[in-house]
BAVEXNU-375274 format. One record per atom (N, C-alpha, C): residue number from 1; atom name; x, y, z. Coordinates in steps of 0.05 Angstrom, whole numbers. Atoms other than C-alpha are relative to their C-alpha. Example, Ala and Ser with C-alpha at 12.3 -4.5 7.8 and 13.67 -1.06 7.14 Angstrom:
// BAVEXNU-375274
<r><k>1</k><a>N</a><u>18</u><v>-24</v><w>0</w></r>
<r><k>1</k><a>CA</a><u>246</u><v>-90</v><w>156</w></r>
<r><k>1</k><a>C</a><u>18</u><v>24</v><w>0</w></r>
<r><k>2</k><a>N</a><u>-16</u><v>-24</v><w>-1</w></r>
<r><k>2</k><a>CA</a><u>273</u><v>-21</v><w>143</w></r>
<r><k>2</k><a>C</a><u>-15</u><v>22</v><w>14</w></r>
This chain:
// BAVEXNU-375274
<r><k>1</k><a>N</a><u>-5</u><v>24</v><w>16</w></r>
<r><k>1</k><a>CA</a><u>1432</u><v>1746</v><w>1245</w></r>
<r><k>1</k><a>C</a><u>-6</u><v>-25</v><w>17</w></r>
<r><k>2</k><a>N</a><u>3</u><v>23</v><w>-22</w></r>
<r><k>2</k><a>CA</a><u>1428</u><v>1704</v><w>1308</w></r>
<r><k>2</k><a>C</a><u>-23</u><v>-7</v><w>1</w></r>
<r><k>3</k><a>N</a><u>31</u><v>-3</v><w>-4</w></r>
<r><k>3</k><a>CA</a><u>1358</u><v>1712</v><w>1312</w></r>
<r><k>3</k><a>C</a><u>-21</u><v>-8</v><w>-16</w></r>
<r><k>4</k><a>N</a><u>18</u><v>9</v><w>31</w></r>
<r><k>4</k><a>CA</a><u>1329</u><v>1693</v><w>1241</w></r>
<r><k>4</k><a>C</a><u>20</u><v>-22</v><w>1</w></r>
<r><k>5</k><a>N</a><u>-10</u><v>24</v><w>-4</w></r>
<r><k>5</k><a>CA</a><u>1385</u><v>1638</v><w>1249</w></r>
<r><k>5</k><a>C</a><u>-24</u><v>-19</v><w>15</w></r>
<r><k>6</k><a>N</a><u>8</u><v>14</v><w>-11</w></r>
<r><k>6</k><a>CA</a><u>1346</u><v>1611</v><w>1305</w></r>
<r><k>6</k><a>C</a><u>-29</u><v>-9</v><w>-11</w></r>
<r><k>7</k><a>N</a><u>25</u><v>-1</v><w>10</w></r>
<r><k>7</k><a>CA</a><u>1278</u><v>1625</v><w>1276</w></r>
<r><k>7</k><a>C</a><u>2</u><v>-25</v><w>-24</w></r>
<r><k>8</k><a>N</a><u>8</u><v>18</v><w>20</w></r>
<r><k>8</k><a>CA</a><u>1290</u><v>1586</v><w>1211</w></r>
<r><k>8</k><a>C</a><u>13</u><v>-32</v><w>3</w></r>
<r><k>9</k><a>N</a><u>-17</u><v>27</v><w>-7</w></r>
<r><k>9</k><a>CA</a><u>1323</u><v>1526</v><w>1251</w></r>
<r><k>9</k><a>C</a><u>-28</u><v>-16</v><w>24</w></r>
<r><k>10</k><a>N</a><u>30</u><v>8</v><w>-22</w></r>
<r><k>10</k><a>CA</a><u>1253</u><v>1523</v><w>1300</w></r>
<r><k>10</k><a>C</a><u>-18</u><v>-13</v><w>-18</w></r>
<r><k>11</k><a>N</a><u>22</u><v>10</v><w>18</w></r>
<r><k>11</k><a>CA</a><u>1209</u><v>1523</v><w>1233</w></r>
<r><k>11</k><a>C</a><u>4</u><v>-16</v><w>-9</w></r>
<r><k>12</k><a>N</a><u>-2</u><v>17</v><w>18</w></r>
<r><k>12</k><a>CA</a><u>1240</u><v>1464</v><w>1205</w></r>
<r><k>12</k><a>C</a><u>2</u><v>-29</v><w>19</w></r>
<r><k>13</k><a>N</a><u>9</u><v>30</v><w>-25</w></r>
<r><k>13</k><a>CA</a><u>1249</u><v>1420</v><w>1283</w></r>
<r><k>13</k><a>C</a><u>-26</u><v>2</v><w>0</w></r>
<r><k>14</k><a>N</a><u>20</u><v>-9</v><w>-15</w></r>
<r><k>14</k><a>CA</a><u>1192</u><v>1441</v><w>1300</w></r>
<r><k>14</k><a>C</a><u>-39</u><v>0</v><w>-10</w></r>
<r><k>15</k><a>N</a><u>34</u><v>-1</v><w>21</w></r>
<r><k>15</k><a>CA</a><u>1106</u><v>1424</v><w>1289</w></r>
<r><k>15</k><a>C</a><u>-15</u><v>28</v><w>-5</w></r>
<r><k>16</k><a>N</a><u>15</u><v>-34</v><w>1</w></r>
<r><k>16</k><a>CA</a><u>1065</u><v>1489</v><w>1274</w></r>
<r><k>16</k><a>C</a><u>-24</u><v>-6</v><w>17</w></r>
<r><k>17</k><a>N</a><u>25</u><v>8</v><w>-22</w></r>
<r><k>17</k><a>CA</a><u>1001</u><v>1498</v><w>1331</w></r>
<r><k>17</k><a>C</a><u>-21</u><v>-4</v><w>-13</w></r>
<r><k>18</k><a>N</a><u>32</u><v>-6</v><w>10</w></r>
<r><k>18</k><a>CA</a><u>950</u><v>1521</v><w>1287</w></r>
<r><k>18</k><a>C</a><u>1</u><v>-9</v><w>-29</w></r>
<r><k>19</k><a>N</a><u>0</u><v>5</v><w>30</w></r>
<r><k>19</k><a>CA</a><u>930</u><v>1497</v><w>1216</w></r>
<r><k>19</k><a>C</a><u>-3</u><v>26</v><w>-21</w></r>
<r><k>20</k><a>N</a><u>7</u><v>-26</v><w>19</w></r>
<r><k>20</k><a>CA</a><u>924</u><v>1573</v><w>1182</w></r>
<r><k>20</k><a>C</a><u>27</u><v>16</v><w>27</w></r>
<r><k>21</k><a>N</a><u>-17</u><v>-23</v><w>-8</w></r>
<r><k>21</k><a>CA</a><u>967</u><v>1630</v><w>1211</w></r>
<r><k>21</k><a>C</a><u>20</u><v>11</v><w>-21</w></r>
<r><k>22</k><a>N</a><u>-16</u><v>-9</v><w>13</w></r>
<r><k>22</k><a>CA</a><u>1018</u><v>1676</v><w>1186</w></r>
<r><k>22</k><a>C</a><u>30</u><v>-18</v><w>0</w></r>
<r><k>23</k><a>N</a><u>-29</u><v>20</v><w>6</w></r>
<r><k>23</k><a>CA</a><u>1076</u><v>1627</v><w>1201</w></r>
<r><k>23</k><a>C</a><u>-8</u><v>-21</v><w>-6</w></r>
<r><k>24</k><a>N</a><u>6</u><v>30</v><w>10</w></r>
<r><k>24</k><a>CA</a><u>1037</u><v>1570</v><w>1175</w></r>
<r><k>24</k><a>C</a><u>18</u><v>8</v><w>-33</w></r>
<r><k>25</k><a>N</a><u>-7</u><v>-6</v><w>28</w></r>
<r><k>25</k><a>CA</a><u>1063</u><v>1599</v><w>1103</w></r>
<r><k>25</k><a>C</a><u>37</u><v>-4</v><w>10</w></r>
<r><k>26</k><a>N</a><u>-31</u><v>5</v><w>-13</w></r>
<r><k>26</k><a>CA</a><u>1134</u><v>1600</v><w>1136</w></r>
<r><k>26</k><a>C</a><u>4</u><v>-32</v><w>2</w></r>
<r><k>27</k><a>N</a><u>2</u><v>37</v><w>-2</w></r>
<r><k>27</k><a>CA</a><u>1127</u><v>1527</v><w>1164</w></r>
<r><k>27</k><a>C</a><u>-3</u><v>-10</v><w>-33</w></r>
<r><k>28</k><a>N</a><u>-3</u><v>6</v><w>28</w></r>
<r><k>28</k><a>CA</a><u>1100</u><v>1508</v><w>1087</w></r>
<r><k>28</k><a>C</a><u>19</u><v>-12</v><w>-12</w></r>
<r><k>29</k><a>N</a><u>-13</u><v>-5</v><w>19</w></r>
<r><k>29</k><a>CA</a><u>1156</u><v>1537</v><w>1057</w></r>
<r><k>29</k><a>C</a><u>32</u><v>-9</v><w>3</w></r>
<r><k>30</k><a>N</a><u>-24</u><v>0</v><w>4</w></r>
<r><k>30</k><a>CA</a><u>1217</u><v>1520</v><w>1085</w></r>
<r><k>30</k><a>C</a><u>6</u><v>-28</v><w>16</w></r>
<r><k>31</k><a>N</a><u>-14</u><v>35</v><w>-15</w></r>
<r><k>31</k><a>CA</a><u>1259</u><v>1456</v><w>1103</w></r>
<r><k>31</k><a>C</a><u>43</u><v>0</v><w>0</w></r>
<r><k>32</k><a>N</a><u>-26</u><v>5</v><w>-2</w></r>
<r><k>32</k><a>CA</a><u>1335</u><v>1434</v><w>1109</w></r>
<r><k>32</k><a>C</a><u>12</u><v>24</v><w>-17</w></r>
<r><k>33</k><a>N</a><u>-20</u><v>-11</v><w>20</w></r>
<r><k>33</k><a>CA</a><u>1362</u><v>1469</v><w>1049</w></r>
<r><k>33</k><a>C</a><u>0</u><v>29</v><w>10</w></r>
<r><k>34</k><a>N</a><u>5</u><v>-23</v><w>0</w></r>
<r><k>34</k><a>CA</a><u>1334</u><v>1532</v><w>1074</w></r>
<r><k>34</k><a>C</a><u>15</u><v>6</v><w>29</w></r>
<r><k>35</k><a>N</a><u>-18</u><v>3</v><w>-23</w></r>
<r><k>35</k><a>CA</a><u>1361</u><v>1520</v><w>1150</w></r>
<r><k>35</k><a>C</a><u>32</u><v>-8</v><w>-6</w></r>
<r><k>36</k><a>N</a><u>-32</u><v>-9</v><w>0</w></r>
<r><k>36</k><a>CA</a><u>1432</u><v>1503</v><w>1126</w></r>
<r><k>36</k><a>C</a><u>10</u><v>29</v><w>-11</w></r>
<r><k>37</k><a>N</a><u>-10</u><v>-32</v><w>12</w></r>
<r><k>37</k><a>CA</a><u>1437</u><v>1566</v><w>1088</w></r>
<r><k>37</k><a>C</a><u>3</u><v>24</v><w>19</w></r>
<r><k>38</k><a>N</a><u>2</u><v>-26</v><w>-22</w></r>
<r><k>38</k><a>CA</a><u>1415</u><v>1607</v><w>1143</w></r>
<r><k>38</k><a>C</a><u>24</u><v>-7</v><w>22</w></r>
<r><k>39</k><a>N</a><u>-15</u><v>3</v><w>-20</w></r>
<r><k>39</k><a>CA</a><u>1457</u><v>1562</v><w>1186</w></r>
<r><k>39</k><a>C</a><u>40</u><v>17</v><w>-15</w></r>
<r><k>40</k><a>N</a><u>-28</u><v>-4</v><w>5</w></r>
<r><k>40</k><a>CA</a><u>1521</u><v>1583</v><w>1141</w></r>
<r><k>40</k><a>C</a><u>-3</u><v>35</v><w>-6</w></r>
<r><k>41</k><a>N</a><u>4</u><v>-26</v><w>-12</w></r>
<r><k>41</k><a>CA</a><u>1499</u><v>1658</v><w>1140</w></r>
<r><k>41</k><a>C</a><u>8</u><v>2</v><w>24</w></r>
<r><k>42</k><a>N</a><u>-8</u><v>-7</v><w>-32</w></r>
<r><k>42</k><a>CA</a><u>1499</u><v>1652</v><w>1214</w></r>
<r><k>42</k><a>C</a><u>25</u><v>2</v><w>2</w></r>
<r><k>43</k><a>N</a><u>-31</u><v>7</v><w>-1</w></r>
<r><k>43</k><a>CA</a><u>1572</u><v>1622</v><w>1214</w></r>
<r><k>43</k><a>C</a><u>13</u><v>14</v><w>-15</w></r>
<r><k>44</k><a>N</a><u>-22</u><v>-20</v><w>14</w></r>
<r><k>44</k><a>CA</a><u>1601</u><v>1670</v><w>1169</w></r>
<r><k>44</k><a>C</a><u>4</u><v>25</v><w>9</w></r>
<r><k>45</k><a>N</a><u>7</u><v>-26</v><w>-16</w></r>
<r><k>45</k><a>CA</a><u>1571</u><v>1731</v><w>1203</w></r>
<r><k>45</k><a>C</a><u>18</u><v>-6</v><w>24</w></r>
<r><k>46</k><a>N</a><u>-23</u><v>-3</v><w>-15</w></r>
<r><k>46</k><a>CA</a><u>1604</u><v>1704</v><w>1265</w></r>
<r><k>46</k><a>C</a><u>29</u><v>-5</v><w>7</w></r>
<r><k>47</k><a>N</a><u>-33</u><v>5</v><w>0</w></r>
<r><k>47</k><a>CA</a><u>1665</u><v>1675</v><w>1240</w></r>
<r><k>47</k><a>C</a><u>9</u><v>39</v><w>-8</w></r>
<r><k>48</k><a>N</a><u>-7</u><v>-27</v><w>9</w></r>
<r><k>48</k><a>CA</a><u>1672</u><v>1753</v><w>1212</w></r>
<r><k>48</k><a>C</a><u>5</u><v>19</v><w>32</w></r>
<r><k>49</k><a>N</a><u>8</u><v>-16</v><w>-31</w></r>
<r><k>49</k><a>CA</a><u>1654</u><v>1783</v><w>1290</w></r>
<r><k>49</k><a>C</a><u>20</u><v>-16</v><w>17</w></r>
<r><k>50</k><a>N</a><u>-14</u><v>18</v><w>-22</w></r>
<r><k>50</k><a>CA</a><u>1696</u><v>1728</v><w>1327</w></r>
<r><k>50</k><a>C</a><u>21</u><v>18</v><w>0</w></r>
<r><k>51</k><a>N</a><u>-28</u><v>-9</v><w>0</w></r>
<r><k>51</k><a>CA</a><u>1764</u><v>1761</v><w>1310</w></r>
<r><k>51</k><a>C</a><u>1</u><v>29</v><w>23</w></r>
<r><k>52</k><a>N</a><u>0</u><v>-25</v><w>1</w></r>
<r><k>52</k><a>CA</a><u>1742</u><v>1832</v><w>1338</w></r>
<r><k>52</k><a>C</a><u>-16</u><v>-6</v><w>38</w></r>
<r><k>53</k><a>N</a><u>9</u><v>11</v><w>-32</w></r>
<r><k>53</k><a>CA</a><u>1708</u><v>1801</v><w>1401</w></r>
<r><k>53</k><a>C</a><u>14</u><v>-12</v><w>18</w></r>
<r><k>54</k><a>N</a><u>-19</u><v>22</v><w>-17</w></r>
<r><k>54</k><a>CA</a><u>1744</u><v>1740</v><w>1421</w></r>
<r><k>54</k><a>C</a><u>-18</u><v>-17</v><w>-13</w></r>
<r><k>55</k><a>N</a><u>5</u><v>28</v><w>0</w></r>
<r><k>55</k><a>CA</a><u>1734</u><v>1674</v><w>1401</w></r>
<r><k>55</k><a>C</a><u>-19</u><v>-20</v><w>20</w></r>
<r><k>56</k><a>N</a><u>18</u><v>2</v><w>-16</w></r>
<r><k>56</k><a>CA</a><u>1712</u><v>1654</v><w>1469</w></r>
<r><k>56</k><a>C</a><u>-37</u><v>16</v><w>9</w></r>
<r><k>57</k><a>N</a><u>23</u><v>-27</v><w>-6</w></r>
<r><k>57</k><a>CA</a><u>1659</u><v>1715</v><w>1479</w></r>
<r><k>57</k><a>C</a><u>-27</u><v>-13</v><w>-27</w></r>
<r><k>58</k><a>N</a><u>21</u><v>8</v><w>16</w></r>
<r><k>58</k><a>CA</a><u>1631</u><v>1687</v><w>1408</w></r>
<r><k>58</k><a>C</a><u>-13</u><v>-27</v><w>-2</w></r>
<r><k>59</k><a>N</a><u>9</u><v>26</v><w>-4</w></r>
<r><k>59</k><a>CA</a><u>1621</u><v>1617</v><w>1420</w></r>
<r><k>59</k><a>C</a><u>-15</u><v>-13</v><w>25</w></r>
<r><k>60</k><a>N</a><u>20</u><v>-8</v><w>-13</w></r>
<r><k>60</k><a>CA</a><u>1597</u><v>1633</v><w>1490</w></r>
<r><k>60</k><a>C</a><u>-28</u><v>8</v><w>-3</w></r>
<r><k>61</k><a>N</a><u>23</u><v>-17</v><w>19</w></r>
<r><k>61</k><a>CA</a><u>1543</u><v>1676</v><w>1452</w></r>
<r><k>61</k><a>C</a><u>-18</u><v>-28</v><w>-8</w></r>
<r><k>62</k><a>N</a><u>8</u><v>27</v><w>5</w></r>
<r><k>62</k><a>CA</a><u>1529</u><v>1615</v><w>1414</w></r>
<r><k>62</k><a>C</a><u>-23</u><v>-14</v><w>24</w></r>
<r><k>63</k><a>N</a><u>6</u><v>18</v><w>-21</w></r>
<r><k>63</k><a>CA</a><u>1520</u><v>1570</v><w>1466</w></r>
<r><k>63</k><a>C</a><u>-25</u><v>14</v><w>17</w></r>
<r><k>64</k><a>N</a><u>19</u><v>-11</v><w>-18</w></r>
<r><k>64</k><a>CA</a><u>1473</u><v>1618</v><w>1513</w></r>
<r><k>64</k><a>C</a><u>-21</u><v>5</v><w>-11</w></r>
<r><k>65</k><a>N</a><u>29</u><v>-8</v><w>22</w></r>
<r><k>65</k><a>CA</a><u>1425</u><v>1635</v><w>1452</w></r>
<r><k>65</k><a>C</a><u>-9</u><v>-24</v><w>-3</w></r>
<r><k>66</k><a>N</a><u>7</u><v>24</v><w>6</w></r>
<r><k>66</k><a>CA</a><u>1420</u><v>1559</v><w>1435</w></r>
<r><k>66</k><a>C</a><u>-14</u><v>-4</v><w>29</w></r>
<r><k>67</k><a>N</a><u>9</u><v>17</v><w>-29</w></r>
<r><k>67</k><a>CA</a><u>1405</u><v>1540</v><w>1513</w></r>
<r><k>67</k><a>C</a><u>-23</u><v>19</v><w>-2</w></r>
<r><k>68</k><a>N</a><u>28</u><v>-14</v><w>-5</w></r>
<r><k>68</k><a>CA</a><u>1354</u><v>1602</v><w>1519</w></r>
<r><k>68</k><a>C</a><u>-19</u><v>-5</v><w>-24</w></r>
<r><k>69</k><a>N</a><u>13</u><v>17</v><w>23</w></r>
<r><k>69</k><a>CA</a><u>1325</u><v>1576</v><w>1449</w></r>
<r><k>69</k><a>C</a><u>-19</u><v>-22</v><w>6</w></r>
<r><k>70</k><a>N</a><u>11</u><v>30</v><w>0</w></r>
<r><k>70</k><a>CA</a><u>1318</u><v>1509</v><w>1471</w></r>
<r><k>70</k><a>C</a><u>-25</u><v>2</v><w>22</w></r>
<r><k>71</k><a>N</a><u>14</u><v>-10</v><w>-9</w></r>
<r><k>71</k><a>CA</a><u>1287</u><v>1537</v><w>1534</w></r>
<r><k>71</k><a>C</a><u>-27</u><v>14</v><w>0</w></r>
<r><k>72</k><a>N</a><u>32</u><v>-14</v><w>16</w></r>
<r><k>72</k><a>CA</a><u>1224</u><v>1580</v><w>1502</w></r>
<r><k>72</k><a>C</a><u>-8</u><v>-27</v><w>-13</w></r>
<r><k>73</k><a>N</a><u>20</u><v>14</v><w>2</w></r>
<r><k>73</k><a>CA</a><u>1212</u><v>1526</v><w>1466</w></r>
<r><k>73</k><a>C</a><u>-9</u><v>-25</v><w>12</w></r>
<r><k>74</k><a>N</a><u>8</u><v>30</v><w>-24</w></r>
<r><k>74</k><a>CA</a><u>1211</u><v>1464</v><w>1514</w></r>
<r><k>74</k><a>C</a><u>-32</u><v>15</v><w>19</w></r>
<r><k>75</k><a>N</a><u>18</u><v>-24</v><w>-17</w></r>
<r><k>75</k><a>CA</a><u>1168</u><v>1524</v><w>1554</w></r>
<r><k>75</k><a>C</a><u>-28</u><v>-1</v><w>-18</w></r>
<r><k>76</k><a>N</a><u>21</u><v>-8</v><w>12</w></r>
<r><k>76</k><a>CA</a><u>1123</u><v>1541</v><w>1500</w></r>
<r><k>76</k><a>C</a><u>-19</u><v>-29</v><w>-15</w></r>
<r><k>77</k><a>N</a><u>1</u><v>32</v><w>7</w></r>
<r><k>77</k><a>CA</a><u>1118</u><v>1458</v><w>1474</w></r>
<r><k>77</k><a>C</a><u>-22</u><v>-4</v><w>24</w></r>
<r><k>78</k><a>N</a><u>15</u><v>3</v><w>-21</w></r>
<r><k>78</k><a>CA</a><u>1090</u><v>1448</v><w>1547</w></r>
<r><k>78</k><a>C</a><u>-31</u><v>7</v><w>11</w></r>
<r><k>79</k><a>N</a><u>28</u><v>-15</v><w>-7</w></r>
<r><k>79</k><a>CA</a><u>1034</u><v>1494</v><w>1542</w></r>
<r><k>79</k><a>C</a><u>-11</u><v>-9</v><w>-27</w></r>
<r><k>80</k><a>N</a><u>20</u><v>-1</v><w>25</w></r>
<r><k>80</k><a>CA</a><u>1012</u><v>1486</v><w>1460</w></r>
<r><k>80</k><a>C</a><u>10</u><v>-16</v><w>-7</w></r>
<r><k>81</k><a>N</a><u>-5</u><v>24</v><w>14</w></r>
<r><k>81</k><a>CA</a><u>1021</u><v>1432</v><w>1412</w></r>
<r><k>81</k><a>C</a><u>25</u><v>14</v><w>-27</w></r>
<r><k>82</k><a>N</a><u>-19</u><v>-17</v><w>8</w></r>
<r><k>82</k><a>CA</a><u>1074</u><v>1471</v><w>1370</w></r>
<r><k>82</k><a>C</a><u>3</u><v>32</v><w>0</w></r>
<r><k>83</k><a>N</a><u>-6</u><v>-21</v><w>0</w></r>
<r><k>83</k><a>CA</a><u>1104</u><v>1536</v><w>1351</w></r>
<r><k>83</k><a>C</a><u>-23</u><v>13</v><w>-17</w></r>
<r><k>84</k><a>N</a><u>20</u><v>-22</v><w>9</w></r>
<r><k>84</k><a>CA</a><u>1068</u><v>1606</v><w>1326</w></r>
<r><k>84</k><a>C</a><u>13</u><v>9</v><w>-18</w></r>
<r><k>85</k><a>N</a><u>-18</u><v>-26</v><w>11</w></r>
<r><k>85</k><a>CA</a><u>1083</u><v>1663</v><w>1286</w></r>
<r><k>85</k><a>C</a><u>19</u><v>10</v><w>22</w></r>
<r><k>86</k><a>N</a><u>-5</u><v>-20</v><w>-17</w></r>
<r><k>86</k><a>CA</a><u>1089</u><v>1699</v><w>1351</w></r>
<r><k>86</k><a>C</a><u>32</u><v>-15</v><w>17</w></r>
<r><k>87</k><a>N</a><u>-19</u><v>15</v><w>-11</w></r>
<r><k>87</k><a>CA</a><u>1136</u><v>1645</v><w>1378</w></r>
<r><k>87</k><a>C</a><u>31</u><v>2</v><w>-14</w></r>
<r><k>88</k><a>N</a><u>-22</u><v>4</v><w>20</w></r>
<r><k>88</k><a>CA</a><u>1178</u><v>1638</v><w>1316</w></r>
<r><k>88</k><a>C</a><u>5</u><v>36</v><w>8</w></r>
<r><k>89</k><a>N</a><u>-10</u><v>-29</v><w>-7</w></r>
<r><k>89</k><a>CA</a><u>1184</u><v>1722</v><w>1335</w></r>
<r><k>89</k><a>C</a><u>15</u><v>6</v><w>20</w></r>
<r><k>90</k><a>N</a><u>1</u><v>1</v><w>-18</w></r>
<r><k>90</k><a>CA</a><u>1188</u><v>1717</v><w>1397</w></r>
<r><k>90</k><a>C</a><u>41</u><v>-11</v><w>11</w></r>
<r><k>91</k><a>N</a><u>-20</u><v>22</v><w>1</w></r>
<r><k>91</k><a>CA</a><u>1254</u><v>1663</v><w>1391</w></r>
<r><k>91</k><a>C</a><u>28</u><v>23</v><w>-9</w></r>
<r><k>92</k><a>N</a><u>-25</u><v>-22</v><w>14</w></r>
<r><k>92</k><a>CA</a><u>1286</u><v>1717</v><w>1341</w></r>
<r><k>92</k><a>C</a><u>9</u><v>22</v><w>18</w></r>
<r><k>93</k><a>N</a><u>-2</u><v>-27</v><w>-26</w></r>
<r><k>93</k><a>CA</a><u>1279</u><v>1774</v><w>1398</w></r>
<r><k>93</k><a>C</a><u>16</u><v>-5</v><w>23</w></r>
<r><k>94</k><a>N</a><u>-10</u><v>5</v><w>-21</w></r>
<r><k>94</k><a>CA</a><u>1306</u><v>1735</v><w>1450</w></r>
<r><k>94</k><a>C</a><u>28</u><v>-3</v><w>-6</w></r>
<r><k>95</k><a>N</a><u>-27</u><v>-1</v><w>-1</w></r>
<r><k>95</k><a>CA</a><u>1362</u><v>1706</v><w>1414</w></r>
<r><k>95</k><a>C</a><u>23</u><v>24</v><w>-9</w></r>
<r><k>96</k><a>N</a><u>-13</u><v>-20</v><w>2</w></r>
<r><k>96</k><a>CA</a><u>1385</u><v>1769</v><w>1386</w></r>
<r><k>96</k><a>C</a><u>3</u><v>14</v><w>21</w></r>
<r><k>97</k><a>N</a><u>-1</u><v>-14</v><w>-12</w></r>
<r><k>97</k><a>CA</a><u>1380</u><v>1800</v><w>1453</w></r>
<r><k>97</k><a>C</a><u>28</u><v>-14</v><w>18</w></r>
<r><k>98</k><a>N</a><u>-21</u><v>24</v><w>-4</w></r>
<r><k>98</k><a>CA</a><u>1423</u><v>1743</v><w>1484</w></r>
<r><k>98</k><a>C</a><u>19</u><v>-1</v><w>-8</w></r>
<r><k>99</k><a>N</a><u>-26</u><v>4</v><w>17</w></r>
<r><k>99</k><a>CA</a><u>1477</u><v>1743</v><w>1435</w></r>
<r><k>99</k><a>C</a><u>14</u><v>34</v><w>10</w></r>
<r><k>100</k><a>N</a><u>-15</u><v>-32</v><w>-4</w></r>
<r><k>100</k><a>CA</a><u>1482</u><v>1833</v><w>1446</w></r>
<r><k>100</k><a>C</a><u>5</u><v>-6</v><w>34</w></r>
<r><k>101</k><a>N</a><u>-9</u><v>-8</v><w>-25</w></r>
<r><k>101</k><a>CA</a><u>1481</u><v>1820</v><w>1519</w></r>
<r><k>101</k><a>C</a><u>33</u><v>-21</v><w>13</w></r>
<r><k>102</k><a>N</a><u>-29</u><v>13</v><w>-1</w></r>
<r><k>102</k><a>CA</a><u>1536</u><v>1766</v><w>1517</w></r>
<r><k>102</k><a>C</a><u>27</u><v>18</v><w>-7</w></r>
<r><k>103</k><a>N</a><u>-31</u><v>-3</v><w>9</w></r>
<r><k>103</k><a>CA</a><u>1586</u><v>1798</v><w>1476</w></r>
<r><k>103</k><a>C</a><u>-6</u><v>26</v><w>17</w></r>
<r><k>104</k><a>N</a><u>-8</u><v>-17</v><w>-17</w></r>
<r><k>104</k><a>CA</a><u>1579</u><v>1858</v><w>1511</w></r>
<r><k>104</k><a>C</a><u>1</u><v>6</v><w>27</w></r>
<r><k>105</k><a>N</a><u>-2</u><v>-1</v><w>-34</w></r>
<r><k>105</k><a>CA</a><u>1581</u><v>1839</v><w>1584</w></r>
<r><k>105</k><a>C</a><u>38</u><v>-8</v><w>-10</w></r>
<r><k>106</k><a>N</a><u>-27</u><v>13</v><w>1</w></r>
<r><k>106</k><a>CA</a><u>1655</u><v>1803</v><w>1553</w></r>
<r><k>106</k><a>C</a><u>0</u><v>32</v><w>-13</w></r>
<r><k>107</k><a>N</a><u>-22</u><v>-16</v><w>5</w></r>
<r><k>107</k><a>CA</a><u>1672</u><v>1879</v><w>1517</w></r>
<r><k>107</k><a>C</a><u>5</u><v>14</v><w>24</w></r>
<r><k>108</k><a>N</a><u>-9</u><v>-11</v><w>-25</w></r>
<r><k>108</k><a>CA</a><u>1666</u><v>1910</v><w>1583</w></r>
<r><k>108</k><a>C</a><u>16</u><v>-12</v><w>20</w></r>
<r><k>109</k><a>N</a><u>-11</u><v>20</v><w>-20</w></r>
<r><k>109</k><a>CA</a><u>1700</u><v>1853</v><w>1621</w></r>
<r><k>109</k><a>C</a><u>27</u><v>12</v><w>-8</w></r>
């Protein structure tokens, strides 16, 4: 959920590189209305997970997906003139990987 969170919160800051691609139809199609929704998906999914984790562990999560987010793309900004498909993929993979390796460095803690 973290991961298509971040994705549909890139395609709506964010310019597209190329004028055709497969996430040019993405870019197109979506704006605010479509980023809060996802954003309150997100927030429900982890107001639902917070209780069973910790509070801290999930807002941690948060916070480390957002900074490695912002990170790829300041990174990927530097080199091309906006985001990709591959990028907008790329964003979802990381932050979902980010979010499983948070909470579970805190269940083993």
């Amino acid at each position: 959920v973290v991961g298509r969170w971040l994705t549909s919160i890139a395609v709506v800051l964010f310019s597209y590189a190329r004028p055709d691609g497969l996430g040019r139809d993405l870019k197109d199609n979506a704006g605010w209305p479509q980023a809060a929704g996802a954003t309150a998906i997100a927030a429900a999914t982890l107001g639902l997970l917070a209780p069973s984790v910790g509070i801290a562990a999930t807002g941690a999560a948060v916070v480390l997906v957002c900074i490695s987010a912002w990170l790829l793309v300041r990174f990927t900004l530097s080199r091309i003139p906006g985001l990709t498909g591959d990028i907008y993929g790329a964003l979802c993979e990381v932050g979902e990987t980010v979010c499983i390796v948070t909470l579970a460095a805190n269940w083993a803690a």
